[in-house]
C-alpha positions, 0 to 999 in steps of 0.5 A: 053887965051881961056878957054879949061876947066869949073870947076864948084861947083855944091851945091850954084853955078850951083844947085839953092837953090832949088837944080835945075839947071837954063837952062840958065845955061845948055845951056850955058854949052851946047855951051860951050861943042859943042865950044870944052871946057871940063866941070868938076863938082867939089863937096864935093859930092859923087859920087852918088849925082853927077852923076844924075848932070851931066846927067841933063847937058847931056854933059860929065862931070868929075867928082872930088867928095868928095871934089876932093879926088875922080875923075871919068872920065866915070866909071873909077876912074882917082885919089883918095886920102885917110885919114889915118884910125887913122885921122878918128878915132881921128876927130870922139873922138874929136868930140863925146863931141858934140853928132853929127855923123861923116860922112864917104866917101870912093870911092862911099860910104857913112857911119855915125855912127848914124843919125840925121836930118842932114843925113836924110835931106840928104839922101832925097835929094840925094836919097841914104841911108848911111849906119849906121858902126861902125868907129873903125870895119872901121878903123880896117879894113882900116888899114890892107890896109893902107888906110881910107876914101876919106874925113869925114864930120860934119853936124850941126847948124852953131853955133856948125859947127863953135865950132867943126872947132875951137876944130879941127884947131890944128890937123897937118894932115888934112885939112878942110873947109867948104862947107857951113855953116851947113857942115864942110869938113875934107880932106887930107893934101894937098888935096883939089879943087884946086889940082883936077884942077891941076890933071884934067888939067894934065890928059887932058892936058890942062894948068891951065891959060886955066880954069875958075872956079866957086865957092860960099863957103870956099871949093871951094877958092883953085880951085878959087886960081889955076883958069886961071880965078876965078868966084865967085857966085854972093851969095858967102862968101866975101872971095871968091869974093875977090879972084875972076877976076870976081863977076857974078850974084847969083846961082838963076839968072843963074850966071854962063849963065851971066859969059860965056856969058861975058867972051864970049863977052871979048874973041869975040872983042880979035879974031876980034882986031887980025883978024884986026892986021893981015890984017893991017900988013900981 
């Protein structure tokens, strides 16, 4: 089958530990956009840490940030999901024992409700400041319009990452996972990467056994799960090496350069073993 779409995690897979993108990588991303195949960068990033991404690439690339609650096409947003403001206000009591801020998203925003080194290595980084609210002045006025944020997030020491995911297991009605092992990510039910490759699959009309996903972390093993095929990142948690058809080499020896240009080679002796059925047989 061959492959009409890329759905790629950007934070251990296309973006190197240093957070730069190999330019192995991008030419083979390059190919493969001129070869007529559709690039999607799925993130738990927001908006404004994934559009500067994508212009790195030069290609156009949709966007499924927040964890896939929130997908732009362009300017345009395709499809958005939402936490109920009582979920986000419940998290942030369940987790003020720990003495950590809650992170908030909503569309291109991004709140906290205080800052510690966490954020602020953040906001360096992506170059955007959070702005500092209150989650009840938020929920308050989310709720006029039954609606909250996209997802929230917990930023801390791994040790204490791990503490707040254990004290949160029992909720019903969200889903979590981690996209690293300092950053907890809360959604939706329901939602998570691998409905947003569904959704994209559906608004491009491509079928699901025509992508290829990439991704390193426990956030990124339901995409892998719905993927025609699954890459894991040669840096990857072990979970998602399992899961994966294939292991590529890690995020800072252009693993995903190294996966394409495998898959490439599969998919180059399956076109010349037909060519060579058809003259066989007419």
């Amino acid at each position: 089958m061959k492959c009409r779409l890329l759905c790629i995690d950007l934070d251990g897979t296309l973006l190197t530990d240093e957070k730069r993108i190999r330019e192995q990588d991008a030419a083979a991303i390059r190919k493969a956009v001129q070869q007529g195949i559709k690039v999607a960068l799925v993130t738990g990033r927001m908006p404004a840490a994934t559009v500067p991404i994508a212009r790195r690439l030069d290609v156009p690339c949709i966007l499924a940030c927040n964890a896939g609650t929130y997908i732009l096409k362009g300017e345009q947003c395709i499809w958005a999901e939402y936490l109920p403001a009582e979920a986000m206000t419940g998290i942030y009591e369940s987790i003020r024992p720990f003495g950590i801020p809650l992170w908030i998203f909503r569309d291109r925003q991004w709140f906290v409700t205080a800052k510690d080194e966490f954020v602020d290595e953040e906001e360096k980084l992506i170059h955007y400041q959070a702005e500092i609210a209150d989650v009840y002045m938020l929920a308050a006025e989310w709720e006029k319009n039954r609606t909250g944020p996209n997802k929230v997030l917990i930023g801390a020491e791994p040790a204490l990452v791990q503490k707040v995911y254990d004290s949160l297991k029992s909720r019903q009605d969200v889903d979590m996972a981690c996209s690293s092992e300092n950053y907890l990510e809360i959604f939706p039910k329901g939602m998570n990467k691998g409905k947003a490759l569904r959704l994209i699959c559906e608004k491009e009309g491509v079928r699901k056994e025509e992508t290829m996903a990439f991704g390193d972390q426990e956030l990124d093993l339901p995409m892998l799960e719905e993927a025609g095929i699954a890459v894991a990142m040669g840096n990857g948690i072990e979970e998602a090496k399992q899961k994966a058809d294939f292991v590529t080499k890690s995020n800072n020896e252009a693993g995903i350069a190294y996966a394409l240009e495998h898959f490439g080679k599969i998919q180059e002796k399956q076109e010349e073993t037909e060519i060579r059925m058809e003259d066989l047989y007419g």
